[in-house]
C-alpha positions in Angstrom: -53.0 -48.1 20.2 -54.3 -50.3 17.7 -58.5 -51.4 18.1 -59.6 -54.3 18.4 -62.7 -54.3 15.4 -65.9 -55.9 16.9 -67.8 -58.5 15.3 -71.5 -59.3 16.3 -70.2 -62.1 18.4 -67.8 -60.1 20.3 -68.7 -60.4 23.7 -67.8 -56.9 25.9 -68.0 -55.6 29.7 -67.6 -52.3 31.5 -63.8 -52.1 32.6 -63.4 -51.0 36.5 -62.7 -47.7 37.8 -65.1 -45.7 36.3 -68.2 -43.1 38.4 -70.9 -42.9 36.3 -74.0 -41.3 37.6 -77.2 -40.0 36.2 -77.9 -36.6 35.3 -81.5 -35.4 33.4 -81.6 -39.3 32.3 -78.1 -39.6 30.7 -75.3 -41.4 31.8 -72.2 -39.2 32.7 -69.1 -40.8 33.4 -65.6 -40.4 34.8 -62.7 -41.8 34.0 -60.6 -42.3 36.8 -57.2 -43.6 35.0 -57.3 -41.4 32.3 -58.9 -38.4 33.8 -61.6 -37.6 31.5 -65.0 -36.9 31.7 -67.5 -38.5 28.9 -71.4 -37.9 28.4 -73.1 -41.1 27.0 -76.4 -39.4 26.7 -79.5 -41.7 27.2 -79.1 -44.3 24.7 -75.0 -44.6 25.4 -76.4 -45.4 29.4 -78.8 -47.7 28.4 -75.8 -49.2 26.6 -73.9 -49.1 29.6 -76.5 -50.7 31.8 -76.2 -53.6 29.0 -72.7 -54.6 29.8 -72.4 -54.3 33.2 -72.5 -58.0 32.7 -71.2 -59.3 29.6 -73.3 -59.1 26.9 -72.3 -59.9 22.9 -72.5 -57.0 20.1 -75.5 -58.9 18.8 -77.4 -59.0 21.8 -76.9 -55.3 23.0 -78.2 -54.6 19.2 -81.1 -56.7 20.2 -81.8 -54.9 23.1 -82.0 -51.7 21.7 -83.8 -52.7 19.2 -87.0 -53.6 21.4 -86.4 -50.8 23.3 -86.8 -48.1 20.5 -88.6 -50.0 17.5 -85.2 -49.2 15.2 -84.5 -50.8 12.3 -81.7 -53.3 12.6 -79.5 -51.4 10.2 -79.7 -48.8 11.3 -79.2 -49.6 15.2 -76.0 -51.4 13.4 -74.6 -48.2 12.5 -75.4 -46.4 15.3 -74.1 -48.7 17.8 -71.2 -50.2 16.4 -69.1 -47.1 16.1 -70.3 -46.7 19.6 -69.1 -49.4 21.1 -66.0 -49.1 19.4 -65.3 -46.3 20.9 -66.0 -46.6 24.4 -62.9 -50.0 23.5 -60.9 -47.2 22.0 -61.0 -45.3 25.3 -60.7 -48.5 27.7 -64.4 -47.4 29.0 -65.1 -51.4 28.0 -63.4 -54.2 26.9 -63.7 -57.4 25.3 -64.8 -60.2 27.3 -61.8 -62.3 28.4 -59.2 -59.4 27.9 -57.4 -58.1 30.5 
């Protein structure tokens, strides 16, 4: 399967069929269709809670930015590869995909 790369405009939402609940203030999740089981931790919920409505790269960047006083590099890196992931393992998708 060949990933999409993200761009700060790409615009992304939760995919359907997914329990996620909290546990000790991270997000835990199951995948129904593929039958895994993935801990997001604290930030990768607040992440979550981002794009239960479609939100770009840039503005979830934004976001976390206020929310922890990180340096816009930084959160870059650290979210990015993130979000690319959670694509990678249809967890998300890009706004407009099916």
């Amino acid at each position: 399967m060949k990933t999409k790369s993200l761009s700060m405009d790409t615009v992304l939402v939760q995919c359907e069929g997914n329990i996620v609940s909290d546990m000790d203030g991270e997000k835990v999740m199951l995948s129904i269709e593929r039958g895994k089981y993935f801990n997001l931790g604290q930030v990768g919920g607040d992440i979550w809670e981002l794009i239960g409505t479609p939100r770009s790269v840039k503005e979830i960047v934004e976001e976390l930015r206020k929310s922890y006083e990180i340096d816009l590099e930084i959160c870059e890196q650290d979210v990015i590869p993130f979000l690319q992931n959670l694509l990678q393992e249809d967890l998300i998708r890009i706004s407009g995909d099916k």
